[in-house]
C-alpha positions in Angstrom: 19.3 -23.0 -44.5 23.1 -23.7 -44.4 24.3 -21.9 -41.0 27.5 -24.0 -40.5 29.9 -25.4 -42.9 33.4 -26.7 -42.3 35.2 -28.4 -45.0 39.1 -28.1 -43.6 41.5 -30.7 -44.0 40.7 -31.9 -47.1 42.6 -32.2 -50.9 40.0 -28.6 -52.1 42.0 -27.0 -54.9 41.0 -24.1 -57.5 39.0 -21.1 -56.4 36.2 -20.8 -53.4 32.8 -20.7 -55.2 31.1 -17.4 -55.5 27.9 -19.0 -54.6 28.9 -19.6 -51.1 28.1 -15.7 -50.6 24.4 -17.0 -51.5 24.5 -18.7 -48.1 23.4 -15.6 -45.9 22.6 -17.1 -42.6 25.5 -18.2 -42.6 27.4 -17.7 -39.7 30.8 -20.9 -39.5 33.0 -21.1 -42.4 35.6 -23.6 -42.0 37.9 -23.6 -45.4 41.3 -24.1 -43.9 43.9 -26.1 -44.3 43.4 -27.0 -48.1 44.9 -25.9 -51.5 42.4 -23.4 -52.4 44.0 -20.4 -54.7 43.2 -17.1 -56.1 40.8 -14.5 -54.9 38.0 -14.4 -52.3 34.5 -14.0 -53.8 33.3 -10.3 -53.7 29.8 -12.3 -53.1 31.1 -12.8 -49.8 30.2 -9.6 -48.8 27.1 -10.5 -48.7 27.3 -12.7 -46.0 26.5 -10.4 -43.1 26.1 -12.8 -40.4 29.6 -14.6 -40.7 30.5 -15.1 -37.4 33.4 -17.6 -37.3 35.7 -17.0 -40.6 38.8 -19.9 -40.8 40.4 -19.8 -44.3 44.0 -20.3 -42.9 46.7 -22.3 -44.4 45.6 -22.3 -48.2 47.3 -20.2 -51.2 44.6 -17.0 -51.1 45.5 -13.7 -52.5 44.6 -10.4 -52.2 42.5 -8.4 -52.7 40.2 -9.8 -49.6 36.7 -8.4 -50.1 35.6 -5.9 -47.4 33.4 -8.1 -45.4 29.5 -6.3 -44.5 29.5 -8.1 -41.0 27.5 -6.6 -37.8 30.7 -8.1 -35.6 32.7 -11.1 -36.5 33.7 -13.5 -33.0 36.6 -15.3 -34.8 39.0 -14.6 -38.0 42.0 -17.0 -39.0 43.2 -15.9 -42.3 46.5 -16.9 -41.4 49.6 -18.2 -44.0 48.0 -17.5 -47.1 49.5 -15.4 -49.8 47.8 -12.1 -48.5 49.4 -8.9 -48.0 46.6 -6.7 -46.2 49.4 -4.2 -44.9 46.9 -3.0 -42.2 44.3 -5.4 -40.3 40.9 -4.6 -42.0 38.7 -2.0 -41.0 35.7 -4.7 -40.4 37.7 -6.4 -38.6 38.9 -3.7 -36.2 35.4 -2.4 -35.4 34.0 -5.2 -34.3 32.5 -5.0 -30.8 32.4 -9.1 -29.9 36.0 -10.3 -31.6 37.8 -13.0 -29.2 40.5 -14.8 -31.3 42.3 -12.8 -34.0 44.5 -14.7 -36.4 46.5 -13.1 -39.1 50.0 -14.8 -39.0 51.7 -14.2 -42.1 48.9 -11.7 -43.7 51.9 -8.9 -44.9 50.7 -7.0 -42.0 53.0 -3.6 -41.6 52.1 -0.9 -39.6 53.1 0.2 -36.0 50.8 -2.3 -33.5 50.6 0.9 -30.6 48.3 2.9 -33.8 46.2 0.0 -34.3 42.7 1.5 -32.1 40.5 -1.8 -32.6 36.8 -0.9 -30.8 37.5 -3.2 -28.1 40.3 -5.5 -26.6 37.9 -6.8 -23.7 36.7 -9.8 -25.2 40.4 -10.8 -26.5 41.2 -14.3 -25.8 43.8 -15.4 -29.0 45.7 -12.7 -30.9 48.1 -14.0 -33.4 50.3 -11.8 -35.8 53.4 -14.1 -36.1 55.2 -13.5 -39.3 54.4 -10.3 -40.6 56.3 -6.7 -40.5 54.9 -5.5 -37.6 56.9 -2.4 -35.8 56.4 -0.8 -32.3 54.8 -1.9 -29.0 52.7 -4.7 -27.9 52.1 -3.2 -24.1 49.0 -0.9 -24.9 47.5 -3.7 -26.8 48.2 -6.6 -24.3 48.1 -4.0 -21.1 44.4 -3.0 -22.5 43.4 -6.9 -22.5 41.0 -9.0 -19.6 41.0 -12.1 -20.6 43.9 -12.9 -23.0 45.1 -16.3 -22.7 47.2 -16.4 -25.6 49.8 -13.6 -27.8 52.1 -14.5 -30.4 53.8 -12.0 -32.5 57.0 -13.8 -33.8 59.3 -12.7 -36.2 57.9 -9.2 -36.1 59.8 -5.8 -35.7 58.3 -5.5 -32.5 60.9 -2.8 -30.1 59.9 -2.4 -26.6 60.9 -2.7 -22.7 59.8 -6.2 -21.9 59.5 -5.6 -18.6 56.8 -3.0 -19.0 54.6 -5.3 -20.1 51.9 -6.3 -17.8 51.3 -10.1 -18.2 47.9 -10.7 -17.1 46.7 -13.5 -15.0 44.4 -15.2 -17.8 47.4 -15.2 -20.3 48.8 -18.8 -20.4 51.1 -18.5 -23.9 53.3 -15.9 -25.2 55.2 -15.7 -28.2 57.7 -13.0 -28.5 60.8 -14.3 -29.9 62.5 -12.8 -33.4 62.0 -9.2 -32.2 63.8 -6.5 -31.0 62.8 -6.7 -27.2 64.9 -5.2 -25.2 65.3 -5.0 -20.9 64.7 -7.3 -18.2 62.3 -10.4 -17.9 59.9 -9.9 -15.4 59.2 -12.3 -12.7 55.5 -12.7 -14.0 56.3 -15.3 -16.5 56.0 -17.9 -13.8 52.5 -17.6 -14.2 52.6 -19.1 -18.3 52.7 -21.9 -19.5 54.4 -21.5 -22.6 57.2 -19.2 -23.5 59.6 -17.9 -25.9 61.2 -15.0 -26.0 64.3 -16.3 -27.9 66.1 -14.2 -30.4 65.8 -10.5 -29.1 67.7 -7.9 -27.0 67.2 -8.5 -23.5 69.3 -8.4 -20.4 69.8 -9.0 -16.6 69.1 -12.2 -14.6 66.0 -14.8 -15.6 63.5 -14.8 -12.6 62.5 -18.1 -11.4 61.0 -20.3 -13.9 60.1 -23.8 -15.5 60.7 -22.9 -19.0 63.7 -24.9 -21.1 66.9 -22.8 -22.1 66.0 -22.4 -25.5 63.0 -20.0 -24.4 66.0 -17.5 -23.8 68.5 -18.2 -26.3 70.4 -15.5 -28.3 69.9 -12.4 -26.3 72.1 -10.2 -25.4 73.1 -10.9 -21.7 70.3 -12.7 -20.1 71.8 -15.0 -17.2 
């Protein structure tokens, strides 16, 4: 019984076999970083115990079959040719998610109106690249144990400095938005980031980050 198979990083073209949906114990799928095309098998509804899903960085389209999982731990469908719009509903209600990855997915909505079932668990979120609108501080205020966000090149508006950066968070992304306000002072406490290319103003507190972090705001100093 096949329970873990990882075949990223190789020279895979044409379409993912439908038979791999006859693998239900399943539960580590590794496809990424390949040249696989077309459509996701419909047959992979069938694999109900997926736990770990990576098909990122290949040439997928849509439609993405609605996945019949009990709760799904990680998802990287990230820079594919998808264009979901919203982030799937079996995605959202899972109670036991810790890294989401859909950077690039054609993800447009308003991120406060996403309600996923939980945020505890989140470790990784990251929508980079997509059309996303609105405000990341319910989502990332709602978080534990978040170590990493990245939502680049987004339509992301909101008062940077209302953001509560928690302790556990040791990356964020922000930059290519429409952030505006101050930086707060907890960004000593990353270790990465970028906040480059947005609206923000007032004096940089204290930190070990390199200018570029800043760049092209409106009147940081």
């Amino acid at each position: 019984q096949v329970r873990y198979l990882d075949l990223s990083h190789n020279l895979l073209t044409g379409q993912i076999p439908s038979f791999f949906g006859n693998f239900k114990p399943l539960d580590t799928l590794t496809l990424s970083h390949n040249g696989l095309s077309g459509t996701v098998p419909k047959t992979f509804a069938n694999l109900t115990k997926i736990f770990n899903l990576d098909l990122s960085y290949n040439q997928l389209v849509d439609p993405f079959p609605e996945l019949k999982v009990i709760g799904i731990d990680t998802i990287d469908l990230s820079y594919n040719r998808f264009n979901l719009v919203q982030i799937p509903s079996w995605i959202t209600s899972s109670p036991i998610i810790s890294s989401l990855k859909l950077a690039k997915c054609g993800l447009k909505f308003k991120l406060q109106d996403w309600k996923p079932k939980t945020v505890y668990y989140y470790d990784y979120i990251d929508l980079s690249d997509n059309l996303i609108s609105g405000s990341a501080v319910k989502l990332v205020n709602s978080t534990e144990y978040l170590k990493s966000f990245a939502a680049s090149n987004n339509q992301l508006k909101f008062d940077f400095g209302t953001l509560k950066i928690p302790k556990t968070l040791k990356s964020l992304d922000l930059s290519k938005n429409l952030l505006f306000g101050k930086v707060p002072k907890e960004i000593s406490g990353l270790e990465k980031l970028n906040v480059s290319v947005n609206h923000l103003c007032g004096a940089i507190p204290a930190n070990k980050f390199p200018a570029a972090a800043f760049k092209d705001n409106d009147c940081l100093c």
